[in-house]
PDB file of N, H, CA, C and O in Angstrom:
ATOM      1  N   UNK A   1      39.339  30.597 -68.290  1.00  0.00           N
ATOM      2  CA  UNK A   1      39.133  29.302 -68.896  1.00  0.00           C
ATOM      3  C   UNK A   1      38.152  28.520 -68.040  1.00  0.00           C
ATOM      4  O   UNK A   1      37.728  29.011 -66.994  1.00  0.00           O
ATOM      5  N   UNK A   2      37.791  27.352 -68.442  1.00  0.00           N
ATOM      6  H   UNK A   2      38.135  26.952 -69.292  1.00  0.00           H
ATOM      7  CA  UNK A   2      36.879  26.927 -67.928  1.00  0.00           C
ATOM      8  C   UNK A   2      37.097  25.626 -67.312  1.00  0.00           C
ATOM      9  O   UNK A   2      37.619  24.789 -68.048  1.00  0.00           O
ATOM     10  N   UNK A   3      36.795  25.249 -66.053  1.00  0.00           N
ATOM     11  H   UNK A   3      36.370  25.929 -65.454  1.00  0.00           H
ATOM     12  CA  UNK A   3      37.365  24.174 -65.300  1.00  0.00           C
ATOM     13  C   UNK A   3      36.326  22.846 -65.979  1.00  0.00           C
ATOM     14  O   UNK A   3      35.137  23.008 -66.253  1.00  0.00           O
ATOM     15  N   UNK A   4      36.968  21.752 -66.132  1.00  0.00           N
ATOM     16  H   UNK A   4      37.935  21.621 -65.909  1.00  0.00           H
ATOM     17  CA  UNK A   4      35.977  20.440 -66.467  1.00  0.00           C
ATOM     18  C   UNK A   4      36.190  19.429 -65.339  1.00  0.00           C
ATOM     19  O   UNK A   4      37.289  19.525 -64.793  1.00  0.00           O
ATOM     20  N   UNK A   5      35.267  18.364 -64.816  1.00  0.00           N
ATOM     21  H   UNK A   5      34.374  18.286 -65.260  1.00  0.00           H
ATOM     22  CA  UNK A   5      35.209  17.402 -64.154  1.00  0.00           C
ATOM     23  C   UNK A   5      36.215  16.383 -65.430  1.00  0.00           C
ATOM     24  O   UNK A   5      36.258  16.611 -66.639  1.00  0.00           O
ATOM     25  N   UNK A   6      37.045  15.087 -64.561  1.00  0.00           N
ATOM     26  H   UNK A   6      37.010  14.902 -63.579  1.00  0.00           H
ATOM     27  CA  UNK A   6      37.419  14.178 -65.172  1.00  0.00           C
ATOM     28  C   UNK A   6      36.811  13.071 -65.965  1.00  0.00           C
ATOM     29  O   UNK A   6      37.259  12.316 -66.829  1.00  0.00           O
ATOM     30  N   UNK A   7      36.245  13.141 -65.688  1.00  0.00           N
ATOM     31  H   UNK A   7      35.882  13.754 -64.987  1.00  0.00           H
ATOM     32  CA  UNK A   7      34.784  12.467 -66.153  1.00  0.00           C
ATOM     33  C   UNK A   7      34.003  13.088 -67.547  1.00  0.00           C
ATOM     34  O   UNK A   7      33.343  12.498 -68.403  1.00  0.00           O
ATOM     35  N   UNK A   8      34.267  14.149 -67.441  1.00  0.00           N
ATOM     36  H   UNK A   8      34.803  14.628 -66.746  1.00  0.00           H
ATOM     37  CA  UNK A   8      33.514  15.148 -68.874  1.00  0.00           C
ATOM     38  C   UNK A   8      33.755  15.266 -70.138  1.00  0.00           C
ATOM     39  O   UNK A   8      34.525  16.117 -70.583  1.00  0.00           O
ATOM     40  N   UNK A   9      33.260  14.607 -70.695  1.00  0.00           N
ATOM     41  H   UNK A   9      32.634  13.916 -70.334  1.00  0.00           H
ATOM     42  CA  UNK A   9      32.920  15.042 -72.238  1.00  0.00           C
ATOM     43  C   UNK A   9      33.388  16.055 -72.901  1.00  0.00           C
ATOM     44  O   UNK A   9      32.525  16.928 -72.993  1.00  0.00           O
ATOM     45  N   UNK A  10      34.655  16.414 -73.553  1.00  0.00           N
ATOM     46  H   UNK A  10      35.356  15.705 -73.478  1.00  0.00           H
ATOM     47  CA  UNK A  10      34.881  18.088 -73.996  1.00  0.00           C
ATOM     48  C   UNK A  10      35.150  17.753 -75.244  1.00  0.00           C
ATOM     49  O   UNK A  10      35.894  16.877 -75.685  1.00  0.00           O
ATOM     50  N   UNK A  11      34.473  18.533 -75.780  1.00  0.00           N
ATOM     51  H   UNK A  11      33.868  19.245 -75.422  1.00  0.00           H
ATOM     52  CA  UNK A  11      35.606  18.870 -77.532  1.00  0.00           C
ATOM     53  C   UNK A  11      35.816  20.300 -77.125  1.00  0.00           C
ATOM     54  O   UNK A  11      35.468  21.324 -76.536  1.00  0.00           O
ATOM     55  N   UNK A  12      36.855  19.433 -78.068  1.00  0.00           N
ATOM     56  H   UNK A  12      37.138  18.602 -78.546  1.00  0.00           H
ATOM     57  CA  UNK A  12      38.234  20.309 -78.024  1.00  0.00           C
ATOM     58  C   UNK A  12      37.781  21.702 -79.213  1.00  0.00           C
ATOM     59  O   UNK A  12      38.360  22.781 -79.088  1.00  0.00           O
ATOM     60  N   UNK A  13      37.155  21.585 -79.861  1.00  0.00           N
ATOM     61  H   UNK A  13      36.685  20.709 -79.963  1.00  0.00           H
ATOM     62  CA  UNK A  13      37.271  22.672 -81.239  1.00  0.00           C
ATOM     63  C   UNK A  13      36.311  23.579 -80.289  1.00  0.00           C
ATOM     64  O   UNK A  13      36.660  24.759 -80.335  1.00  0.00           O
ATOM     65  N   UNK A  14      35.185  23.342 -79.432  1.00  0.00           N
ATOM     66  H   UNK A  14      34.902  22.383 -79.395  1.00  0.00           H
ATOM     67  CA  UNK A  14      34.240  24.268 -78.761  1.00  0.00           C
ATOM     68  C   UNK A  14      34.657  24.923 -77.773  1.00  0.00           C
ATOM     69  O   UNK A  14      33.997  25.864 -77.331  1.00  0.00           O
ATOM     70  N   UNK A  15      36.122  24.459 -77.108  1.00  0.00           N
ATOM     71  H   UNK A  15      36.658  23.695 -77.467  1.00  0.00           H
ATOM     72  CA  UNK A  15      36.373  24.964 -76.258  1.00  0.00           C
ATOM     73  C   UNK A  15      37.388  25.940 -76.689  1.00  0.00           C
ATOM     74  O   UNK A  15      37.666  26.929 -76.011  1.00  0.00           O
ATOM     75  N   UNK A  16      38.002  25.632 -77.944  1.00  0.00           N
ATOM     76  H   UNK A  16      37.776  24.829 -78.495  1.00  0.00           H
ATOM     77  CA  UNK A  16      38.958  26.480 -78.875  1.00  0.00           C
ATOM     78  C   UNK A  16      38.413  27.644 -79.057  1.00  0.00           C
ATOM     79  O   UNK A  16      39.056  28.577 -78.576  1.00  0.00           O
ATOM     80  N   UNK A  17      37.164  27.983 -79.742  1.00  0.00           N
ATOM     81  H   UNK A  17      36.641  27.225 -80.132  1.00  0.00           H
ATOM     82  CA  UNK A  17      36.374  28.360 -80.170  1.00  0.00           C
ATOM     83  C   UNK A  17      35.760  29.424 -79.032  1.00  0.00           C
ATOM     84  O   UNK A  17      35.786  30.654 -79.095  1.00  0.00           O
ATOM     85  N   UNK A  18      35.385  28.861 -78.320  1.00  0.00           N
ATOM     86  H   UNK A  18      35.364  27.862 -78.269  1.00  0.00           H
ATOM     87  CA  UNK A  18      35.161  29.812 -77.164  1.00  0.00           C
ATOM     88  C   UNK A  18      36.298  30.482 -76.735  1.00  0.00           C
ATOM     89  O   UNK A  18      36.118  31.680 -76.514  1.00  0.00           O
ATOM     90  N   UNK A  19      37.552  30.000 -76.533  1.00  0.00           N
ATOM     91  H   UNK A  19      37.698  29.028 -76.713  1.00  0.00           H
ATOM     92  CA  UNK A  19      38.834  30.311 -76.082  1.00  0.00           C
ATOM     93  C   UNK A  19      39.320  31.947 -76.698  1.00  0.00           C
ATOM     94  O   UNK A  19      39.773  32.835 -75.976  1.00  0.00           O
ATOM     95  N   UNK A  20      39.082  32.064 -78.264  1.00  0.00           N
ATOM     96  H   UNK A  20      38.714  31.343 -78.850  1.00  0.00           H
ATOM     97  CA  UNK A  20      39.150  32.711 -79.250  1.00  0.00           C
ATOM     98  C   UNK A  20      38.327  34.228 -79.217  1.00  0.00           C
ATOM     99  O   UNK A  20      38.618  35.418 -79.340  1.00  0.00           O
ATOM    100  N   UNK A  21      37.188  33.443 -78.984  1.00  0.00           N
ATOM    101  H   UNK A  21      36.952  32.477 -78.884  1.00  0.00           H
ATOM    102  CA  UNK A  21      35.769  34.223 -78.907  1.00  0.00           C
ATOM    103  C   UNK A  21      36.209  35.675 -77.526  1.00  0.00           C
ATOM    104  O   UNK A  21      36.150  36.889 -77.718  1.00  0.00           O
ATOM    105  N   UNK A  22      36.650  34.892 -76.130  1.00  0.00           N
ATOM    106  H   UNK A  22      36.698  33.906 -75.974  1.00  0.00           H
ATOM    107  CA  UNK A  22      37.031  35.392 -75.655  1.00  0.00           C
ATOM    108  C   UNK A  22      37.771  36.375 -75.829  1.00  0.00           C
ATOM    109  O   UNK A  22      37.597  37.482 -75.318  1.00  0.00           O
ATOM    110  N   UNK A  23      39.057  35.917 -76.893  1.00  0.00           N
ATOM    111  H   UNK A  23      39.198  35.018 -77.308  1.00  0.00           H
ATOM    112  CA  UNK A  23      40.033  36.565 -76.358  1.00  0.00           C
ATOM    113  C   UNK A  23      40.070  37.957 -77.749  1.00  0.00           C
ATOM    114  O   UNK A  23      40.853  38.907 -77.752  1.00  0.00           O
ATOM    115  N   UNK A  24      38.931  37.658 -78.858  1.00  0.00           N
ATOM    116  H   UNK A  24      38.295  36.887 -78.856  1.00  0.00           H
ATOM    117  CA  UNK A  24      38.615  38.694 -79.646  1.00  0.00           C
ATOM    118  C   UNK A  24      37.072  39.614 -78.789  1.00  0.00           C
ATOM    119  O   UNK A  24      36.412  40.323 -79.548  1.00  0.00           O
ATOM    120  N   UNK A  25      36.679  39.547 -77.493  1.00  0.00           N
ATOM    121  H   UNK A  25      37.215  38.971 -76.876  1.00  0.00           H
ATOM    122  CA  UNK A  25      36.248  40.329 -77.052  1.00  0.00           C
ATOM    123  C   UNK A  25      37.353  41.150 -76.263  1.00  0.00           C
ATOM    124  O   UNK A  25      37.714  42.320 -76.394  1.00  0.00           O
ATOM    125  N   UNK A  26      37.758  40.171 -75.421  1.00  0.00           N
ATOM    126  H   UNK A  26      37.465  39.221 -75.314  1.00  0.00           H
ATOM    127  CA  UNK A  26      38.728  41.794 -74.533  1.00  0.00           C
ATOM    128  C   UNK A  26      40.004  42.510 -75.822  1.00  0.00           C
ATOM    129  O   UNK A  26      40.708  43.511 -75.688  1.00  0.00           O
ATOM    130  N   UNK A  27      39.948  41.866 -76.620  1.00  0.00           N
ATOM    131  H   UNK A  27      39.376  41.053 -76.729  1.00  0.00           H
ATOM    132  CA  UNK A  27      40.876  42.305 -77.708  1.00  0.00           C
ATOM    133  C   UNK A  27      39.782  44.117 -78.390  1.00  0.00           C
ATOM    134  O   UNK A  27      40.106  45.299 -78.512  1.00  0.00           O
ATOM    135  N   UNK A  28      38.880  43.560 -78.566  1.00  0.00           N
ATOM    136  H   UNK A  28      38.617  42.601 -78.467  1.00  0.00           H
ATOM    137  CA  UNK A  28      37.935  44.992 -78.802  1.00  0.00           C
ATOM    138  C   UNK A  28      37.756  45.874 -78.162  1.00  0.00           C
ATOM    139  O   UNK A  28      37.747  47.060 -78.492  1.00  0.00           O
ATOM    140  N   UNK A  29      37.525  45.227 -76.763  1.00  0.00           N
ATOM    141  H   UNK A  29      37.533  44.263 -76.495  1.00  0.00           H
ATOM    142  CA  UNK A  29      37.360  46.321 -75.800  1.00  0.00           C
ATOM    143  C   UNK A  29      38.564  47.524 -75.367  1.00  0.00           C
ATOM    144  O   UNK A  29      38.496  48.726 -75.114  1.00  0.00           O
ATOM    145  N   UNK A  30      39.744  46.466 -75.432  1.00  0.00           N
ATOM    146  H   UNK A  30      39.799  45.489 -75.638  1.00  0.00           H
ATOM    147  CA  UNK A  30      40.867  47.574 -75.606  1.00  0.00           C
ATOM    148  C   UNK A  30      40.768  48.502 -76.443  1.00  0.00           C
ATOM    149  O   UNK A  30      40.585  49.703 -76.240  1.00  0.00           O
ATOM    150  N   UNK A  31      40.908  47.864 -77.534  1.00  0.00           N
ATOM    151  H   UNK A  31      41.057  46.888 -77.699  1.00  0.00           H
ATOM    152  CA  UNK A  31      41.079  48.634 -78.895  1.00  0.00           C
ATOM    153  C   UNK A  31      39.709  50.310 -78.770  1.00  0.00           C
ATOM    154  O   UNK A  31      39.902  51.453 -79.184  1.00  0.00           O
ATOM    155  N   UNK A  32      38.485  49.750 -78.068  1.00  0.00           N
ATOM    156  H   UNK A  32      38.328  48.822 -77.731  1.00  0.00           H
ATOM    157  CA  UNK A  32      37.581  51.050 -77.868  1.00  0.00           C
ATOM    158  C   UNK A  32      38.133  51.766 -77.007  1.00  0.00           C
ATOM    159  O   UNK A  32      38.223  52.984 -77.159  1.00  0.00           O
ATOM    160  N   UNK A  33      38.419  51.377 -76.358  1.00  0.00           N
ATOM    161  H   UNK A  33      38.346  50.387 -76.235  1.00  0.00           H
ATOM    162  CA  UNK A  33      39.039  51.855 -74.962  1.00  0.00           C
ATOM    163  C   UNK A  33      39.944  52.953 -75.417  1.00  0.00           C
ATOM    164  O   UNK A  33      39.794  54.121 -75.059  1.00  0.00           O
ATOM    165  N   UNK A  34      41.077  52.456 -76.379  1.00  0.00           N
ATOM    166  H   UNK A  34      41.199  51.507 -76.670  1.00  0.00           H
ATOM    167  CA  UNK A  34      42.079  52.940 -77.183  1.00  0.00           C
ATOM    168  C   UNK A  34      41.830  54.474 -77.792  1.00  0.00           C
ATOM    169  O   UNK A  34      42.325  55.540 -77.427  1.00  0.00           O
ATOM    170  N   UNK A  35      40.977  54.214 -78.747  1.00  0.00           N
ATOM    171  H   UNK A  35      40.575  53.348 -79.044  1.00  0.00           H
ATOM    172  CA  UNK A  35      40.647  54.908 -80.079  1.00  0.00           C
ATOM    173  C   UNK A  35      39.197  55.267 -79.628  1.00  0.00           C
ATOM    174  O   UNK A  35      38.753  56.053 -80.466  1.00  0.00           O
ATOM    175  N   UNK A  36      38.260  55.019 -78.642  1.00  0.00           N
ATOM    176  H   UNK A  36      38.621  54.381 -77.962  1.00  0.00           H
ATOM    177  CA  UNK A  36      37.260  55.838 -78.492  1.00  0.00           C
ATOM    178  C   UNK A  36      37.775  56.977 -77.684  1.00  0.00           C
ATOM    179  O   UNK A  36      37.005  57.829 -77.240  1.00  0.00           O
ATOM    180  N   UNK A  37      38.671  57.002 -77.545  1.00  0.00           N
ATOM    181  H   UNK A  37      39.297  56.310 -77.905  1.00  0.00           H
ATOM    182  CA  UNK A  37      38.900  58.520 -76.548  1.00  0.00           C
ATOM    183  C   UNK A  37      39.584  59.720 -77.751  1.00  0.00           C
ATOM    184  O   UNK A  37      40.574  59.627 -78.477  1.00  0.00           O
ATOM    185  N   UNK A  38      38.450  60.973 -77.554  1.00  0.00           N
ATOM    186  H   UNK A  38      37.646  61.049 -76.964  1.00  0.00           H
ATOM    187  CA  UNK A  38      38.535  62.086 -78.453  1.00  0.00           C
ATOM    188  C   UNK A  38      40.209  62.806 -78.253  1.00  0.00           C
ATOM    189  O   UNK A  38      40.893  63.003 -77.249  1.00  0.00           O
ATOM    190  N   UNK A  39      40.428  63.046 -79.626  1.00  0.00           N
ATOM    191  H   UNK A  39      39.872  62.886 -80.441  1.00  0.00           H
ATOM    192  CA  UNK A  39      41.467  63.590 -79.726  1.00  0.00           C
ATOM    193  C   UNK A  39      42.366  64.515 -79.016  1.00  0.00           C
ATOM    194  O   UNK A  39      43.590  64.567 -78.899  1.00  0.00           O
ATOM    195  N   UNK A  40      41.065  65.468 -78.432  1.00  0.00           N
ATOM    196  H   UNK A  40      40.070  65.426 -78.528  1.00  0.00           H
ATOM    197  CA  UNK A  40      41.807  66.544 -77.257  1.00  0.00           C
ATOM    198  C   UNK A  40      42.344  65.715 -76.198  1.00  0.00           C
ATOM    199  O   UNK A  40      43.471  65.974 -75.775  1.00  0.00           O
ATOM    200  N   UNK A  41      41.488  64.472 -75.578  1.00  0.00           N
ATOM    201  H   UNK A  41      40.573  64.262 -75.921  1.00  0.00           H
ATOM    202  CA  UNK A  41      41.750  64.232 -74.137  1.00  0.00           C
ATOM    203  C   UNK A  41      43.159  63.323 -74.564  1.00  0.00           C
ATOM    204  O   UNK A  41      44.165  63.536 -73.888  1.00  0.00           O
ATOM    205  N   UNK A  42      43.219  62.491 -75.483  1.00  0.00           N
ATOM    206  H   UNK A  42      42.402  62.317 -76.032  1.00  0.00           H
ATOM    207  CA  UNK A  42      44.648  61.480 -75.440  1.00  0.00           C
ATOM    208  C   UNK A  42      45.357  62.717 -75.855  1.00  0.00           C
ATOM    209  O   UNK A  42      46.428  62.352 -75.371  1.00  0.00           O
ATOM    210  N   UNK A  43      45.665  63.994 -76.404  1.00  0.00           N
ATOM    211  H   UNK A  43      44.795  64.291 -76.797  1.00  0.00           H
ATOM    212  CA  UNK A  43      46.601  65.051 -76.468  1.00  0.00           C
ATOM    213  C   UNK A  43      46.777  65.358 -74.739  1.00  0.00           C
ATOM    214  O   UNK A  43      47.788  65.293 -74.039  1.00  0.00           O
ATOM    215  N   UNK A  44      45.574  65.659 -74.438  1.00  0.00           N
ATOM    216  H   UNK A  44      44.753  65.712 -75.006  1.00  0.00           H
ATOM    217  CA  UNK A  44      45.820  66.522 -72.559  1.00  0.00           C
ATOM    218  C   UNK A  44      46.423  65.214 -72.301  1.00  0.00           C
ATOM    219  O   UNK A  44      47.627  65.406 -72.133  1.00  0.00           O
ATOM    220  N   UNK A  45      46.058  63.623 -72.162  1.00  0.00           N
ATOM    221  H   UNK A  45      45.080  63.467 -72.299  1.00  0.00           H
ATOM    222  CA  UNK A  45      47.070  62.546 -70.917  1.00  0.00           C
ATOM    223  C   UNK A  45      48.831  62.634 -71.826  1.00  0.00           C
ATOM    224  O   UNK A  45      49.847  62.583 -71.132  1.00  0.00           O
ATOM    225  N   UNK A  46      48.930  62.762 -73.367  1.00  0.00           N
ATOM    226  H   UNK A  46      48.105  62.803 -73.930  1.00  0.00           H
ATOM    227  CA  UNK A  46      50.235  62.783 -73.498  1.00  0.00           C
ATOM    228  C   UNK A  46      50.803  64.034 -72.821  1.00  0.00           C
ATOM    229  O   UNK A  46      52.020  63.962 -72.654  1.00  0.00           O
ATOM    230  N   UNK A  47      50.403  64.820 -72.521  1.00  0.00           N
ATOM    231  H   UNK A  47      49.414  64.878 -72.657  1.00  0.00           H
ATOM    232  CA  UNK A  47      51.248  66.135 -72.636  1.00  0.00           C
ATOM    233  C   UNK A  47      51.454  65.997 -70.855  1.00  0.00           C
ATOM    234  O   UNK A  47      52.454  66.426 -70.280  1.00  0.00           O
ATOM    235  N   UNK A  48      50.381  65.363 -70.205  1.00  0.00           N
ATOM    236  H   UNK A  48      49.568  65.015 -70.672  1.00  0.00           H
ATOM    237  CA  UNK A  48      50.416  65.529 -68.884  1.00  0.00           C
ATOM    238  C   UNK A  48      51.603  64.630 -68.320  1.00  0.00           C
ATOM    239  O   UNK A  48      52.405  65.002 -67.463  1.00  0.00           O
ATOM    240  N   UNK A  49      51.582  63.185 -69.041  1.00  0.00           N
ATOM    241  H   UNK A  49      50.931  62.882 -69.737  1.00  0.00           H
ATOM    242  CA  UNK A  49      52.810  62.539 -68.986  1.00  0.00           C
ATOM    243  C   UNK A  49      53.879  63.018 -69.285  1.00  0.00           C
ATOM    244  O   UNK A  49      54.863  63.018 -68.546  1.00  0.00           O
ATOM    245  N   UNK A  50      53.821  63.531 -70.509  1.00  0.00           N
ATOM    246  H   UNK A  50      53.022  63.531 -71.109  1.00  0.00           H
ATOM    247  CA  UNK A  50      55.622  64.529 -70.555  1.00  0.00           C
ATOM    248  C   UNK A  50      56.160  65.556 -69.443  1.00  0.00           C
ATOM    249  O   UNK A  50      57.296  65.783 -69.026  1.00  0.00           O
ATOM    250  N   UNK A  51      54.892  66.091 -69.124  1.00  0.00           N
ATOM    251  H   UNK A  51      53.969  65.906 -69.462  1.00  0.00           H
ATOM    252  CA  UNK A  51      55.162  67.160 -67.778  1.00  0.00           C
ATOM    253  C   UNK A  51      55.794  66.303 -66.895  1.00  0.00           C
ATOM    254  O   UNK A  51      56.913  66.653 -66.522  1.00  0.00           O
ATOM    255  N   UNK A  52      55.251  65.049 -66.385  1.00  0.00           N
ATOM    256  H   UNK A  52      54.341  64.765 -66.688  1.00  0.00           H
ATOM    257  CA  UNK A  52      55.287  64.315 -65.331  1.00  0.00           C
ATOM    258  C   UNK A  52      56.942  63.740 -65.294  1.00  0.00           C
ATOM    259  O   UNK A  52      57.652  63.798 -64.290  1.00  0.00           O
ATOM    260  N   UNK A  53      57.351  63.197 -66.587  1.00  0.00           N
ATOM    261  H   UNK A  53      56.774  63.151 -67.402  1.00  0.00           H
ATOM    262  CA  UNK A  53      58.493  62.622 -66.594  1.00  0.00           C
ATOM    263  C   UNK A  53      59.612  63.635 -67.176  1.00  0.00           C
ATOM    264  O   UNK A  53      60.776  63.304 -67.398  1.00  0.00           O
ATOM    265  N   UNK A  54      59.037  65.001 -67.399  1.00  0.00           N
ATOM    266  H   UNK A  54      58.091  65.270 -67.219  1.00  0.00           H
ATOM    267  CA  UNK A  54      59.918  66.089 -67.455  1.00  0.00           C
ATOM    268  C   UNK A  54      60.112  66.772 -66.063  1.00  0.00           C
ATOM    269  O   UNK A  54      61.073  67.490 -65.786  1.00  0.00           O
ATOM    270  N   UNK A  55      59.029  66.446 -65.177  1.00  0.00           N
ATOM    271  H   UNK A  55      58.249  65.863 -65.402  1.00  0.00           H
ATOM    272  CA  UNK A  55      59.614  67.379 -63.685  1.00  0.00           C
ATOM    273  C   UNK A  55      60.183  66.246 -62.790  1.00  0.00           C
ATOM    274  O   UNK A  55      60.850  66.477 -61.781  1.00  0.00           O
ATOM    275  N   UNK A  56      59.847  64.915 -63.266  1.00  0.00           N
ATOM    276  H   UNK A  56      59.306  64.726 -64.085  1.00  0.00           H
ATOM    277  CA  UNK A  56      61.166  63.962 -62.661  1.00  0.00           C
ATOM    278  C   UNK A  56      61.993  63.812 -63.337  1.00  0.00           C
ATOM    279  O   UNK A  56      62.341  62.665 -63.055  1.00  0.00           O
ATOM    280  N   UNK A  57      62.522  64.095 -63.968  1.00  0.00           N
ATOM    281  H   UNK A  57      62.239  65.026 -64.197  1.00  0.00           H
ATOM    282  CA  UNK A  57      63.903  64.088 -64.861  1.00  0.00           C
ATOM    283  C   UNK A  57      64.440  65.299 -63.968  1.00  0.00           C
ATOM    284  O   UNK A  57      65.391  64.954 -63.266  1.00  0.00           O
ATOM    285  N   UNK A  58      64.088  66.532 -63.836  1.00  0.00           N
ATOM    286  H   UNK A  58      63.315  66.813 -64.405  1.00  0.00           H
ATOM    287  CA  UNK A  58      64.389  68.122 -63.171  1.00  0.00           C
ATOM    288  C   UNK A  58      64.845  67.660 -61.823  1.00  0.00           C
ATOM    289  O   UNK A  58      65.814  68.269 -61.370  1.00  0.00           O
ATOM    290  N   UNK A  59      64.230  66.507 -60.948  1.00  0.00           N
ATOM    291  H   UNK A  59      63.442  66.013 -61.316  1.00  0.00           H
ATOM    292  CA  UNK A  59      64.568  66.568 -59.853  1.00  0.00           C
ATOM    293  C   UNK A  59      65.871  64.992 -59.245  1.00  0.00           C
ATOM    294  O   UNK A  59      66.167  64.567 -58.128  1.00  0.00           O
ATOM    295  N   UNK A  60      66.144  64.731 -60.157  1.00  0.00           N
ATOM    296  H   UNK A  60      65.904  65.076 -61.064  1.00  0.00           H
ATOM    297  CA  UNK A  60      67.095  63.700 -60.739  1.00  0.00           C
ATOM    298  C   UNK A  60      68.069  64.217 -60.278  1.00  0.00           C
ATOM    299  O   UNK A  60      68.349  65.264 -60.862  1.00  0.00           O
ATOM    300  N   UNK A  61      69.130  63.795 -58.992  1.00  0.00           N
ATOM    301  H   UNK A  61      68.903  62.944 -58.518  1.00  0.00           H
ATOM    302  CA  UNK A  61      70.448  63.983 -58.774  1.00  0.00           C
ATOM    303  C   UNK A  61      71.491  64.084 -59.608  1.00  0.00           C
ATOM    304  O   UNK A  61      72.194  63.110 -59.338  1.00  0.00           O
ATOM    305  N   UNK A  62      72.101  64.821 -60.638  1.00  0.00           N
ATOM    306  H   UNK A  62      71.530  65.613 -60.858  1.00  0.00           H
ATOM    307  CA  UNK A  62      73.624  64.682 -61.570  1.00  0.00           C
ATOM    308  C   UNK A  62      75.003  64.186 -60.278  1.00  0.00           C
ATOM    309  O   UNK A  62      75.325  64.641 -59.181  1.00  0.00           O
ATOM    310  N   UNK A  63      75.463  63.143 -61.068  1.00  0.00           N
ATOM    311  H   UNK A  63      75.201  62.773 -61.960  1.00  0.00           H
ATOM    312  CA  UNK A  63      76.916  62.766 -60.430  1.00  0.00           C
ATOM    313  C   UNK A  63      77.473  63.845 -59.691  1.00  0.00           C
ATOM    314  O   UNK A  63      77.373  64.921 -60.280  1.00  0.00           O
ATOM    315  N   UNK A  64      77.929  63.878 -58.780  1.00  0.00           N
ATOM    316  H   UNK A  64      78.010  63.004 -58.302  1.00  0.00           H
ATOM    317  CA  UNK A  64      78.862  65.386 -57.993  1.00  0.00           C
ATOM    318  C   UNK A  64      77.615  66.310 -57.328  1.00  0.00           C
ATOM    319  O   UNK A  64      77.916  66.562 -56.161  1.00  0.00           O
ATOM    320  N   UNK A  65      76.420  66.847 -57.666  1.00  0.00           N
ATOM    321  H   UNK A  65      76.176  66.643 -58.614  1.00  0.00           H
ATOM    322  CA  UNK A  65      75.498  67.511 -57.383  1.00  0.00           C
ATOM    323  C   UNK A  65      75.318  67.335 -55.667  1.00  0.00           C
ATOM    324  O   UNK A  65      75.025  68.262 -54.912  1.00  0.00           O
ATOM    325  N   UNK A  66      75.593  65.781 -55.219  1.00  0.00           N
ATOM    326  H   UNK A  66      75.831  65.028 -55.832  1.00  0.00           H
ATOM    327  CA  UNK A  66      75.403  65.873 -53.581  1.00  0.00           C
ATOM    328  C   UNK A  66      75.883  65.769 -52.557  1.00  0.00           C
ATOM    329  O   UNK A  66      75.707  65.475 -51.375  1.00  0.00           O
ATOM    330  N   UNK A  67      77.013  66.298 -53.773  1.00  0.00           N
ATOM    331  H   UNK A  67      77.157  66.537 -54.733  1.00  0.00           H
ATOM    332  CA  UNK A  67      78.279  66.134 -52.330  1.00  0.00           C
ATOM    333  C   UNK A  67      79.039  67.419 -51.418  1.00  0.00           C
ATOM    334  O   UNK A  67      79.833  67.150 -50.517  1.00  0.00           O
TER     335      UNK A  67
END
């Protein structure tokens, strides 16, 4: 956001407006970010995450196991 002197002149609808503007750019950029990545590679990061939280689940103490 943008800092103003006390003294300054603002409307309010331009600064809305910009406010907006903003926040439908990083809103896009996600969204490319998102959906520009090819089908194989978001398959390889899901599958790499399931590995990941399937070999910490494997190394997860069960009740009684450490005693």
């Amino acid at each position: 956001m943008v800092e103003f002197d006390m003294g300054q002149v603002v409307n309010l609808r331009v600064v809305r407006k910009r406010g907006k503007r903003q926040l439908a750019v990083k809103r896009a950029a996600e969204a490319r970010f998102v959906h520009g990545l090819p089908k194989v590679k978001r398959a390889l990061s899901t599958a790499k995450r399931e590995k990941a939280d399937r070999d910490l689940d494997q190394h997860q103490i069960e009740e009684g196991e450490g005693q």
